[in-house]
VOGU-3710 file (C-alpha; in Angstrom, 3 decimals, decimal comma):
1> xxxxxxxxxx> 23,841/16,313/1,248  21,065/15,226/3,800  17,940/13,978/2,893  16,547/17,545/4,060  18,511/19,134/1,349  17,594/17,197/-1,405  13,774/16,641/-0,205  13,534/20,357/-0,164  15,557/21,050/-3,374  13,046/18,711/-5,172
11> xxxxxxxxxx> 9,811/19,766/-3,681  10,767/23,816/-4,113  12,238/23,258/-7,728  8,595/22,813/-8,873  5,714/24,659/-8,024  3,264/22,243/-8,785  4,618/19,492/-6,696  4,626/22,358/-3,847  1,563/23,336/-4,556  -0,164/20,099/-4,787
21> xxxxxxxxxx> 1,664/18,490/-0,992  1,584/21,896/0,773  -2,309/21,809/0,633  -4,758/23,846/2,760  -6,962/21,738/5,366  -9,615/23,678/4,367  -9,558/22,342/0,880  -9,438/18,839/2,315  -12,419/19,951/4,743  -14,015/20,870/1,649
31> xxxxxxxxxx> -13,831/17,297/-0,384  -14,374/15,470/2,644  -17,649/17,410/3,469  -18,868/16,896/-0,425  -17,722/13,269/-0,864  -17,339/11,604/2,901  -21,012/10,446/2,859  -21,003/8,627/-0,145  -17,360/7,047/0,249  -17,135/6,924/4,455
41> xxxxxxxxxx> -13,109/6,538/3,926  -12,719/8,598/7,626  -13,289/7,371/11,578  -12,029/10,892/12,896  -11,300/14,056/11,681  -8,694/16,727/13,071  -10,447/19,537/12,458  -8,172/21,720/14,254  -5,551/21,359/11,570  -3,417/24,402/10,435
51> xxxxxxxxxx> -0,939/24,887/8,763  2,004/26,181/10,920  4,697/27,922/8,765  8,148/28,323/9,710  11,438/28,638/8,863  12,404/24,796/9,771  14,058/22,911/6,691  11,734/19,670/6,852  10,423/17,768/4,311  6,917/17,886/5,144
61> xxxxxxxxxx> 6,119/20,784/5,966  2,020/21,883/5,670  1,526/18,521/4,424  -1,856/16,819/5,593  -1,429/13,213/6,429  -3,949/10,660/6,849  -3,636/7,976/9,366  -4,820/4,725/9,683  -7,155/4,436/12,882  -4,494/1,089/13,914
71> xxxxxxxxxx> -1,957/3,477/14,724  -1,949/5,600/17,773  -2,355/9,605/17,672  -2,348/11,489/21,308  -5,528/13,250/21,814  -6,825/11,452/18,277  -9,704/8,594/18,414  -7,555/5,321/17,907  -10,269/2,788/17,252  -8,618/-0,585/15,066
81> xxxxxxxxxx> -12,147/-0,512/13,906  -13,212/-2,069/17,149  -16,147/-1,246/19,477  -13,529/-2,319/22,035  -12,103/0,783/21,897  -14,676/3,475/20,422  -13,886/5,880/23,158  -10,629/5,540/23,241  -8,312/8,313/22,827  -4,400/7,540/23,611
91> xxxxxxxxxx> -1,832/10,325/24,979  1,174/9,093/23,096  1,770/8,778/18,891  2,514/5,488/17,886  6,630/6,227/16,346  5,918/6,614/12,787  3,381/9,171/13,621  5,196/11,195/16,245  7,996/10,601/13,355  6,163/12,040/10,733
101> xxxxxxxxxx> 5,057/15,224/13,232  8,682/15,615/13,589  8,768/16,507/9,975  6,274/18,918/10,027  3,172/16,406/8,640  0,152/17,687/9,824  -2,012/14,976/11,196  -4,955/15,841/9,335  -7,599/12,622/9,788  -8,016/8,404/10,665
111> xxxxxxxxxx> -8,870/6,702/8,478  -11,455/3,582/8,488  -10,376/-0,599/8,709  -11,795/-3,724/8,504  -11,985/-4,919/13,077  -7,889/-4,891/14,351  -6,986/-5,156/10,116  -7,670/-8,550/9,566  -9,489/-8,267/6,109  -9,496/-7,590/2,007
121> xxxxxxxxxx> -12,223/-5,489/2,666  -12,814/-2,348/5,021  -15,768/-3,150/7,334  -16,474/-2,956/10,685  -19,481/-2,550/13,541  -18,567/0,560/14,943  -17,709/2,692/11,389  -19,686/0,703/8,814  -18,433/0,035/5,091  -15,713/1,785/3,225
131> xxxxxxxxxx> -16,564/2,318/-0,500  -14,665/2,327/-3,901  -14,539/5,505/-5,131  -14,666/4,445/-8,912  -18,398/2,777/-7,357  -19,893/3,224/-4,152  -21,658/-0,300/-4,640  -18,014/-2,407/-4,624  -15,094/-2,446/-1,792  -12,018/-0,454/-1,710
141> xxxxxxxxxx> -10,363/-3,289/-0,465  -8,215/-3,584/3,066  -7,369/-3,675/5,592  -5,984/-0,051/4,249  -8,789/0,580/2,230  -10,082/3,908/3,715  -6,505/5,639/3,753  -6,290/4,546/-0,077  -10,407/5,619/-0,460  -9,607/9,296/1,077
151> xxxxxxxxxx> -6,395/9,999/-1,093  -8,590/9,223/-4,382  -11,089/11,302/-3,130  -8,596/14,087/-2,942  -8,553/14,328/0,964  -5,340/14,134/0,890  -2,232/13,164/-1,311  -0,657/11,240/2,047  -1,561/8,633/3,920  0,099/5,534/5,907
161> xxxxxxxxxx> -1,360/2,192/6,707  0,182/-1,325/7,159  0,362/-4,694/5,675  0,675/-7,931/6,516  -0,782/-10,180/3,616  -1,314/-7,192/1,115  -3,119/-4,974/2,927  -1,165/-1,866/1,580  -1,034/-3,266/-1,829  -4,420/-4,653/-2,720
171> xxxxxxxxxx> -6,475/-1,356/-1,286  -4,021/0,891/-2,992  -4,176/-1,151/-6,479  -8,017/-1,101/-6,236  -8,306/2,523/-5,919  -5,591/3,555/-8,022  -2,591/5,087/-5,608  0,407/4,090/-4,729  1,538/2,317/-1,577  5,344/1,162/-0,134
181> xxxxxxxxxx> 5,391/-2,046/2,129  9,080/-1,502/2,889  12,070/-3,521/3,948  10,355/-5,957/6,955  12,035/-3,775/9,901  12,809/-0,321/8,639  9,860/1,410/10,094  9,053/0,606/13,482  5,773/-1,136/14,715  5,547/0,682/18,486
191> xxxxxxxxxx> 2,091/2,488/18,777  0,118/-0,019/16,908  -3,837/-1,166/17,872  -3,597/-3,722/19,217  0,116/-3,838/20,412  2,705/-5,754/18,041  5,137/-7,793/19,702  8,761/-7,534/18,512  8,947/-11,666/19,637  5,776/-12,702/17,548
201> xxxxxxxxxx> 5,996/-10,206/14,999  7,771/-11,354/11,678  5,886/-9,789/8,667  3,992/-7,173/9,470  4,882/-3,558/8,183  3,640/0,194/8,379  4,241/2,037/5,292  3,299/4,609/3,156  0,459/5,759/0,430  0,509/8,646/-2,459
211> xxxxxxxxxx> -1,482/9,911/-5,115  2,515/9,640/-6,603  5,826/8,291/-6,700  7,497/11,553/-4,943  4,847/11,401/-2,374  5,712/8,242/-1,352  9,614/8,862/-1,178  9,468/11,591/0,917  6,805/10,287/3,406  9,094/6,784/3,340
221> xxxxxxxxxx> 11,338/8,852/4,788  9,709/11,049/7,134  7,923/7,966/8,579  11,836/6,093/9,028  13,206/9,255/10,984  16,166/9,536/8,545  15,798/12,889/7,746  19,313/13,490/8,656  20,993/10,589/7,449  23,124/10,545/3,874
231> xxxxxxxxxx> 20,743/9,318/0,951  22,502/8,764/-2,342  21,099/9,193/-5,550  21,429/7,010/-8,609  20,717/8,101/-11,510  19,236/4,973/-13,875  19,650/5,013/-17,528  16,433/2,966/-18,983  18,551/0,878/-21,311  20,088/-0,189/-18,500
241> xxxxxxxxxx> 17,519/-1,900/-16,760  16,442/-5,683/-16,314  13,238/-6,830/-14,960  12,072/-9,918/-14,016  8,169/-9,883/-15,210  5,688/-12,230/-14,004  2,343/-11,322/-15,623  0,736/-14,372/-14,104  1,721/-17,359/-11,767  0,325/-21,169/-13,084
251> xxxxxxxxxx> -0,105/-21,850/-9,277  -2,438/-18,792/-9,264  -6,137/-18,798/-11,231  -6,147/-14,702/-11,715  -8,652/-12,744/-13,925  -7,478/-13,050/-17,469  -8,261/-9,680/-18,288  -5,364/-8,336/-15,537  -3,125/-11,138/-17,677  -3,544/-8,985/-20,555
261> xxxxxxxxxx> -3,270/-5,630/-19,272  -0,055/-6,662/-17,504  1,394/-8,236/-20,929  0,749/-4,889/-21,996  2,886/-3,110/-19,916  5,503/-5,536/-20,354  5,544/-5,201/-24,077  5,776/-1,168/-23,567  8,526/-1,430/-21,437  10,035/-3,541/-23,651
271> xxxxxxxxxx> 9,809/-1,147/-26,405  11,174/1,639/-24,432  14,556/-0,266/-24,255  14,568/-2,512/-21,281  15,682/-5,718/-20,701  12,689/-8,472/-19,334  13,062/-11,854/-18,498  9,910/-13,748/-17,740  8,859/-16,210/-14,838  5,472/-17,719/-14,844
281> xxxxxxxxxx> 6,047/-20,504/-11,967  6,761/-19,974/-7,844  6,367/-22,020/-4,845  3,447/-20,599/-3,495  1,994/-23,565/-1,377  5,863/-23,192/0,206  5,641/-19,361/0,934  1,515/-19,687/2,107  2,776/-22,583/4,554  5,318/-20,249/6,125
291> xxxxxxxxxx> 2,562/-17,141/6,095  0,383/-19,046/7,842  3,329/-20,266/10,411  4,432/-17,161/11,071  0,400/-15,708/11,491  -0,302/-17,515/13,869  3,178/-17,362/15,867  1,778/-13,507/15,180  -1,609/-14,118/16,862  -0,084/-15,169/20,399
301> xxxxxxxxxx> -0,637/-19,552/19,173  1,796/-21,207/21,898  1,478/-24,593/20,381  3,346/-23,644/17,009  6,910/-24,661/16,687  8,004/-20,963/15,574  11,558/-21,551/14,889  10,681/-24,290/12,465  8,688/-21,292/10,625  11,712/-18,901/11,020
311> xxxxxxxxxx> 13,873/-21,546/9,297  11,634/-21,621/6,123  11,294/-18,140/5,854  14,856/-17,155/5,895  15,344/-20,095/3,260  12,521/-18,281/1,373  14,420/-14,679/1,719  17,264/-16,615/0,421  16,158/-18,393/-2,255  14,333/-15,114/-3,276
321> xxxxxxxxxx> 17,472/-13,158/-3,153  18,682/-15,413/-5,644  16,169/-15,187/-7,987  16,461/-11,642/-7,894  20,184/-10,621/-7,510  20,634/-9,946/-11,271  17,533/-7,780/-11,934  16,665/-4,393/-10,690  12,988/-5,568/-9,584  10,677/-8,557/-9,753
331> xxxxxxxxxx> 7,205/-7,166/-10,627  3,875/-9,242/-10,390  -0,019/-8,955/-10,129  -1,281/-7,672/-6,758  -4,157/-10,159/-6,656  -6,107/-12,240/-8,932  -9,284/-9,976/-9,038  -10,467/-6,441/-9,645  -12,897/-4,631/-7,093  -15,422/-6,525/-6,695
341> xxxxxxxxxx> -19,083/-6,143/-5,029  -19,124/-5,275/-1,150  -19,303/-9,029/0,104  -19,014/-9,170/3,999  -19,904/-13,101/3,608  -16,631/-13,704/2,197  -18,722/-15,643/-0,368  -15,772/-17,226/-2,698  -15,434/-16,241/-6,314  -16,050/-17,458/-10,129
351> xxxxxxxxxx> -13,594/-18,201/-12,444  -16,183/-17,582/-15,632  -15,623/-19,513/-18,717  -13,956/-16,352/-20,207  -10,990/-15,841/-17,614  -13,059/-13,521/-16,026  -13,640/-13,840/-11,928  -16,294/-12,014/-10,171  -18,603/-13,518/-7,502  -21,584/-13,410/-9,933
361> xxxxxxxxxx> -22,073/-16,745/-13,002  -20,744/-20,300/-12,693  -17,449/-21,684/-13,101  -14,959/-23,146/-10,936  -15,049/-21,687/-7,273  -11,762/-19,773/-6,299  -11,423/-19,104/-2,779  -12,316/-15,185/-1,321  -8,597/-15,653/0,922  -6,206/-16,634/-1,912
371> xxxxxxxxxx> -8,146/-14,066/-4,950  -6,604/-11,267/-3,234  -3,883/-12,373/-0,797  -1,847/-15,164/-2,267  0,126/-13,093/-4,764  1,389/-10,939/-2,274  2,393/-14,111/-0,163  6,049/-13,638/-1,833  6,987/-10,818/-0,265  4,849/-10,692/2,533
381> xxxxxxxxxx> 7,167/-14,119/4,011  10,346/-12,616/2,377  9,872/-9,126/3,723  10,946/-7,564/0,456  10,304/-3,736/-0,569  7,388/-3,266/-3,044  6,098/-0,853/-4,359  2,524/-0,867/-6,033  1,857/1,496/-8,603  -1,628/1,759/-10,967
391> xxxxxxxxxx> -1,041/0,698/-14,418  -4,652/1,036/-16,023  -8,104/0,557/-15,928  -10,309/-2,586/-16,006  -14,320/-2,575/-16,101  -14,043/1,159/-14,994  -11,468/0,279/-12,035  -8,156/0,725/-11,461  -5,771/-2,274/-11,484  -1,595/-2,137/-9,885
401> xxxxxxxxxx> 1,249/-3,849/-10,093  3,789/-4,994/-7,411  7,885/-3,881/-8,255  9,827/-5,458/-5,959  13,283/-4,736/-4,922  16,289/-5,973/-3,018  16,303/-5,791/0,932  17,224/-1,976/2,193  17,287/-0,889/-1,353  14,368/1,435/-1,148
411> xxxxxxxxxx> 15,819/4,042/-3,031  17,090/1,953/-5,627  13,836/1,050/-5,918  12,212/4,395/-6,232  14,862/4,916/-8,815  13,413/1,841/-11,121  10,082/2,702/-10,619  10,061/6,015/-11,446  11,620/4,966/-14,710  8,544/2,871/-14,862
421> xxxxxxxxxx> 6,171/4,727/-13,903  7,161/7,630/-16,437  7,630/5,397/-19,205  3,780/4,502/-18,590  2,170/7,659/-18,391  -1,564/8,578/-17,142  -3,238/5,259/-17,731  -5,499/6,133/-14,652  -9,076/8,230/-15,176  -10,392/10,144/-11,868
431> xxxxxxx> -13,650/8,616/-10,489  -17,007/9,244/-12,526  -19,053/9,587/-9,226  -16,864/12,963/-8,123  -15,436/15,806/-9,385  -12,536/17,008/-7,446  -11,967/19,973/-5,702
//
């Protein structure tokens, strides 16, 4: 059975999943109009975007995507956030997109990012500031912060962006969706802004965010091109599943309050049957050596000895491997903050004598770079799936978790989280400042 066949069987079995991905643009016109000037999520809008129906088995079909405005869309305003290019408009679809037309996405906006990515935040000169949706005040975090702004907003259920040191999972985590940073290599990097180099590129990913699990499995797909190829299923009993749970690293100050709401979920998995083994220490200072090797082998830096770098990182995929091969996923903290204040300083944060970090009291300083990138340095050197899902609320925000699973094992993956993910149930509110078309 292809993956046609069973993307179709599940999306036509129920009516509410159809309904909700086989949306009208003109109900996404109509959020974006209401809510776009308070939240500023989009660079460019396809307002030309119609549904086209047909008889063609593909998994997307009348599905609105949003785009991240680092990938390339013919006849689309491809900006990176970068004045560079404000009048740019390319004549060819970077592959995931043209791969995602192929499957009958409709391309239905870009969406805003910090200048060429390179932030926690999503900023820039030529688009201004991106805003939480939960509070217009704080950051939605980047560098895929307005893709995962515009599906909370009910734009769209769809998006893609790309990560390189969490920028898929610490945006998606702050506004409550769900986001894929897939096996390093499955989805190609051609069509990018600016251009990725297959030589110099070694951790950098596209991937895909929902407003759900299913959403992200079949636009995972649809973005690979593997619409035709044989998926198997596994069905997953529960009981049957063991988890490596890490609700907090010692190498890591995080917020204590995300230490107790991730206990939490690990005690309610726990009751539900499943087998969790816990790990509270990691070589970090190892993996951020390599990630900042390999970044600036990345950036075009002649002078660094990049097959040194290579070395370490495939003795980090290795040793990772190992510490994985006899669980189903390794699950961890995105970052060590919630959303926090808009801060285009980069001002560094407070650890406050209650756990608590912010950028507001005194306490010992924690720097703005490793709060929200260095717990996603793991996977971002080992090139691991993850998949970040929301597992409650903190201060009024949303707050995910990382699941990571074995190399090319996506769907395995998908299988274990949506055991997860069902097992937790609605633990996220819709924002206070909206109400949702």
């Amino acid at each position: 059975m292809s993956l046609i066949t069973i993307a179709l069987k599940l999306f036509m079995a129920d009516t509410d999943i159809q309904s909700k991905y086989n949306n009208d643009p003109k109900i996404s016109m109509i959020n974006i109009d209401k809510y776009e000037d308070k939240i500023n999520a989009l660079t460019s809008i396809n307002k030309t975007a119609i549904i086209k129906i047909n008889n063609n088995d593909v998994p997307l079909k009348g599905m609105n995507i949003i785009i991240k405005d680092t990938f390339l869309t013919s006849g689309l305003l491809s900006t990176s956030g970068s004045e560079k290019y404000k009048k740019y408009i390319p004549e060819i679809d970077a592959e995931v997109v043209s791969n995602i037309k192929k499957s009958g996405g409709i391309i239905l906006a870009k969406s805003n990012t910090p200048e060429f990515a390179m932030d926690y935040q999503t900023f820039n000169k030529l688009w201004g500031v991106t805003n939480n949706p939960y509070d217009t005040e704080y950051t939605c975090g980047g560098s895929s912060g307005g893709s995962a702004a515009a599906l909370r907003m009910g734009y769209a259920n769809l998006a893609i962006g790309s990560d390189l040191g969490g920028s898929l999972r610490q945006p998606a985590s702050f506004c409550g969706v769900y986001s894929l940073r897939p096996t390093f290599g499955s989805l190609s990097d051609h069509g990018q802004l600016p251009a990725i180099k297959e030589s110099t590129n070694y951790m950098a990913t596209a991937g895909p965010l929902s407003t759900d699990l299913m959403g992200l499995k079949l636009l995972f797909y649809a973005m690979k091109n593997e619409a035709e190829k044989e998926l198997k299923i596994n069905k997953i009993n529960i009981s049957d599943l063991k988890l490596l749970f890490t609700p907090y690293l010692e190498e890591i100050p995080i917020d204590s309050r995300i230490v107790e709401l991730m206990i939490n979920v690990s005690e309610q998995i726990m009751k539900n049957g499943v087998c969790v083994d816990y790990l509270y220490s990691y070589d970090i200072k190892n993996a951020e050596n390599v990630y900042l090797g390999l970044f600036k082998v990345l950036m075009g830096n002649q002078e660094i000895d990049k097959e040194h770098f290579l070395e370490l990182q495939h003795k980090i995929q290795d040793e990772q491997a190992e510490l994985i091969a006899k669980y189903d996923a390794w699950i961890l903290p995105v970052c060590s903050v919630i959303p926090f204040k808009h801060n285009p300083e980069h001002n560094n944060f407070v650890i406050n004598d209650n756990g608590h970090i912010s950028l507001e009291g005194e306490g010992k300083s924690l720097n703005y770079w490793v709060a929200n990138g260095m717990y996603c340095r793991p996977t971002s050197v080992s090139g691991f799936p993850t998949i970040t899902i929301p597992i409650g609320m903190i201060d009024g925000f949303p707050v995910g978790m990382q699941i990571i699973g074995k190399p090319d094992e996506e769907n395995h993956l998908f299988e274990v989280v949506s055991k997860i993910d069902n097992l937790l149930g609605n633990r996220i509110t819709q924002p206070k400042i909206v109400k949702l078309t």
